[in-house]
C-alpha positions in Angstrom: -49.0 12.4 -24.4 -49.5 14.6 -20.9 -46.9 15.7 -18.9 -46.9 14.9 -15.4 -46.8 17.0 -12.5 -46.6 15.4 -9.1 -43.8 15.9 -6.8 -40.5 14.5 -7.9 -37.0 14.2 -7.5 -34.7 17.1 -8.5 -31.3 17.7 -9.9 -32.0 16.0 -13.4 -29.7 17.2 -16.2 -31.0 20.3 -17.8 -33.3 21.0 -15.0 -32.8 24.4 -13.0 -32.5 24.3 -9.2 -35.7 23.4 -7.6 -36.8 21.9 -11.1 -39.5 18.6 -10.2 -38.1 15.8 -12.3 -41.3 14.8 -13.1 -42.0 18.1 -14.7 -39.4 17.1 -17.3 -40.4 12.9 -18.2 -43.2 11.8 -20.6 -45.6 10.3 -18.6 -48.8 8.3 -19.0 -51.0 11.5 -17.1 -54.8 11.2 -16.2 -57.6 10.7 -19.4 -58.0 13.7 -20.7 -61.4 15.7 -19.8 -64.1 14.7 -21.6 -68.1 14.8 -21.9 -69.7 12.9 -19.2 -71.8 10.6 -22.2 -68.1 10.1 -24.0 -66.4 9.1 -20.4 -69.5 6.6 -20.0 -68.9 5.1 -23.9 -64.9 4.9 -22.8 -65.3 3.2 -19.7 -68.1 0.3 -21.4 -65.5 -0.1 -24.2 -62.7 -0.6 -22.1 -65.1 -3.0 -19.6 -66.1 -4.5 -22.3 -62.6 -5.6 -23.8 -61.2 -6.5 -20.0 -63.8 -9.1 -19.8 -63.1 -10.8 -23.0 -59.4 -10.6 -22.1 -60.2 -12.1 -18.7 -62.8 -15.0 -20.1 -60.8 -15.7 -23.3 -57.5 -14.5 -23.3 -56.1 -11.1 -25.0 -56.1 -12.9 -28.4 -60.0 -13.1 -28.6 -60.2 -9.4 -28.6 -61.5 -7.8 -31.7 -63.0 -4.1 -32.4 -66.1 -6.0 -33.4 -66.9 -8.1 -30.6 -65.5 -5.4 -28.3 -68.7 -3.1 -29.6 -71.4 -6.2 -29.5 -70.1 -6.5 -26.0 -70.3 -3.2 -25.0 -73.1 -2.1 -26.6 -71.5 0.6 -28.2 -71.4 1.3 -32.1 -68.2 -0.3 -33.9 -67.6 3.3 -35.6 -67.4 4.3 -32.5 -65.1 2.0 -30.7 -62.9 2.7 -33.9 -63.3 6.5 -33.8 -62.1 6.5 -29.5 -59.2 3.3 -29.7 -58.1 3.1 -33.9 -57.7 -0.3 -33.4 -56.8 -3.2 -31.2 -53.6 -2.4 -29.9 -54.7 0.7 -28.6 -57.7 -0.3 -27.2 -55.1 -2.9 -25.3 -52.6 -0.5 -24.6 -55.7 1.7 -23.0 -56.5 -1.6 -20.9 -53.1 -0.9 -19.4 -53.3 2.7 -18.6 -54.7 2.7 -15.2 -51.6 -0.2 -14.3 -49.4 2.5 -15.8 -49.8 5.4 -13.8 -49.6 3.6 -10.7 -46.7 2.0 -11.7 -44.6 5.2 -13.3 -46.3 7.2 -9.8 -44.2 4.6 -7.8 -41.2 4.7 -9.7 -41.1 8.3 -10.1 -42.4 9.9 -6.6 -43.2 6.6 -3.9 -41.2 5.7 -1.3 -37.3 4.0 -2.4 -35.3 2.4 -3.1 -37.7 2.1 -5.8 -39.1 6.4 -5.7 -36.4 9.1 -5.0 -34.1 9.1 -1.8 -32.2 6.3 -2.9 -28.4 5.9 -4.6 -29.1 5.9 -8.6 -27.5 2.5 -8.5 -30.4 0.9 -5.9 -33.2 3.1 -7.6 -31.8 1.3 -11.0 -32.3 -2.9 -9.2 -35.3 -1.9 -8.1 -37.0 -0.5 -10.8 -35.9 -3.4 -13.0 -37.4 -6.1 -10.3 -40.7 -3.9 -10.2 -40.9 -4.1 -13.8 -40.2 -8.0 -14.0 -43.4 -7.9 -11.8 -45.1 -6.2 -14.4 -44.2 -7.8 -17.3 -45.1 -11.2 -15.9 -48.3 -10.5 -14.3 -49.3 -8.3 -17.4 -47.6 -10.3 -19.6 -50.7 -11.7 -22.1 -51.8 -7.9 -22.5 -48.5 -6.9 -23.6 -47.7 -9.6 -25.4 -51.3 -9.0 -27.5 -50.4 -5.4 -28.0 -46.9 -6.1 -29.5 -48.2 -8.6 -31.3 -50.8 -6.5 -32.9 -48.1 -3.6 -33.6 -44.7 -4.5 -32.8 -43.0 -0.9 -32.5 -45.7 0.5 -30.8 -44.1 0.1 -27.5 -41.1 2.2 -28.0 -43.3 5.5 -28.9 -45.9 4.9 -25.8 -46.1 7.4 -23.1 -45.1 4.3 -21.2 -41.8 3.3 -22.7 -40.8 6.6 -22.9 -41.3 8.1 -19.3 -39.3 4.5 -18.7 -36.2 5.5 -20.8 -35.9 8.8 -19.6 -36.0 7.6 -15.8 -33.3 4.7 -16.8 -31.1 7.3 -18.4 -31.3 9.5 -15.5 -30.3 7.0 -13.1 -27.3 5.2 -15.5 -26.3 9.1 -16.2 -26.0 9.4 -12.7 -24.7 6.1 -11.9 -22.2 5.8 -14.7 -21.7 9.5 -16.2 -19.2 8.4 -18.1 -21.5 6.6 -20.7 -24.0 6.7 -23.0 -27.4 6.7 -21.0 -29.7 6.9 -23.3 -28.4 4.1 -25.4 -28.2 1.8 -22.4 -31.1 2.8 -21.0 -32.6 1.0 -24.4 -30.7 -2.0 -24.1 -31.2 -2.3 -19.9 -34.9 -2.2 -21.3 -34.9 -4.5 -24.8 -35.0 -7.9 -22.4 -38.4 -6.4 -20.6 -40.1 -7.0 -24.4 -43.3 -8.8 -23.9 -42.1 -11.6 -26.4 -39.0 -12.5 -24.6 -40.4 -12.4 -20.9 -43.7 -14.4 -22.3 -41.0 -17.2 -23.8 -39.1 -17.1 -20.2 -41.7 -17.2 -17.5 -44.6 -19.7 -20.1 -42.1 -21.8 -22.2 -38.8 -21.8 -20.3 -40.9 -22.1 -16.6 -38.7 -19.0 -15.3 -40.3 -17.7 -11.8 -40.3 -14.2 -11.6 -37.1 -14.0 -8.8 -35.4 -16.2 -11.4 -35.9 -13.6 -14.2 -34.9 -11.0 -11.3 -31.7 -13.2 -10.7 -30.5 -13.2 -14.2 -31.0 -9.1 -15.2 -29.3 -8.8 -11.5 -26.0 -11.6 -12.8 -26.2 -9.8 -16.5 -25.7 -6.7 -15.3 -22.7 -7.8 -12.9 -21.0 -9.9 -16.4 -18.4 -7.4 -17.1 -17.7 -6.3 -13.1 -17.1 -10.1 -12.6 -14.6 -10.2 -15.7 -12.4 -6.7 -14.8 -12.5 -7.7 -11.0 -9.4 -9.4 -9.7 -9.6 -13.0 -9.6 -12.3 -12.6 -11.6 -13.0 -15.8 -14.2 -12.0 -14.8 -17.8 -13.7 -15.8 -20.6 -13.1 -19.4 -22.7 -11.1 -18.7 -25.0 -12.2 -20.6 -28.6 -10.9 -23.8 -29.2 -7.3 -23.6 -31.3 -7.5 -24.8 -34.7 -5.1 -27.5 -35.5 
């Protein structure tokens, strides 16, 4: 995993003045350097797969047919991805970077300049957008190792920017525990049964993180609706 170094926000805890907080988050990076012939091989492998995701779906994507595709020996697919769900994740990398170089140093409310609070609703409607339009990648890659996501450069340069922003939002609590949970209802299962199954649109999903998120507000504020209570027993 590669450390980013672009220009960032600063003031992160930890950080020393003038610290970038980009210089301190995981982050997806750019491919490391490699032999021109080994850059060529990557890139046909990783054609390869994106046209039998686009012609027959994520599912259809195996290290075999990946290698007839490409042209490229099967050792070596294994030897450069390990096995599907990297090579899927790798699919995703390119989408990554632009998304985590938004997030992290664009314009806001969505990059830095923005209250934490703002920064926090729209990174989580950028990442509905995603989810959705990504959604049969991800869902592939979780299905073909379901605790994958939460070591990826990718979920992690996420936590750490959600953490920052609830730390700086809410001091008071434990960021890096909600930060998790703000991120468990992005899981590619979940969004994939909401948007296909349940026939969510994407500003629906953004609708119902946005009311989630407002539950307990709505139940401290004055004239606020309380909760039913259960049924008495007789």
């Amino acid at each position: 995993m590669s450390t980013t170094s672009r220009r960032g926000e600063n003031g992160a805890d930890g950080a020393g003045p003038g610290t970038p907080l980009l210089n301190l988050l995981p982050g997806i990076g750019a491919p490391a350097p490699e032999r021109a012939d080994a850059a060529r091989n990557r890139r046909k492998i990783l054609d390869a797969a994106a046209r039998i995701v686009a012609e027959q779906g994520p599912e259809a994507v195996t290290m075999n047919q990946v290698a007839h595709a490409s042209g490229i020996g099967v050792g070596t697919v294994y030897r450069r991805f390990g096995d599907v769900s990297q090579l899927l994740w790798a699919l995703l990398d390119d989408r990554e970077r632009q998304f985590q170089e938004a997030y992290l140093s664009g314009p806001p409310p969505l990059g830095p300049g923005a209250p934490a609070g703002e920064r926090l609703d729209a990174f989580l409607d950028a990442l509905v957008d995603r989810v959705v339009e990504q959604q049969a990648i991800l869902l592939a890659a979780q299905t073909a190792a379901p605790v994958a996501r939460y070591t990826s450069g990718a979920y992690l340069a996420m936590h750490t920017h959600v953490a920052l922003l609830v730390s700086r939002a809410r001091p008071d609590t434990n960021a890096a525990l909600l930060a998790h949970l703000l991120l468990a209802p992005f899981s590619p299962s979940l969004m994939h049964h909401l948007s296909q199954d349940q026939q969510l649109s994407a500003a629906e999903l953004k609708e119902g993180i946005r009311q989630l998120l407002a539950l307990r507000a709505m139940g401290d504020a004055p004239g606020g609706t309380p909760p039913t209570p259960p049924p008495s027993t007789p």
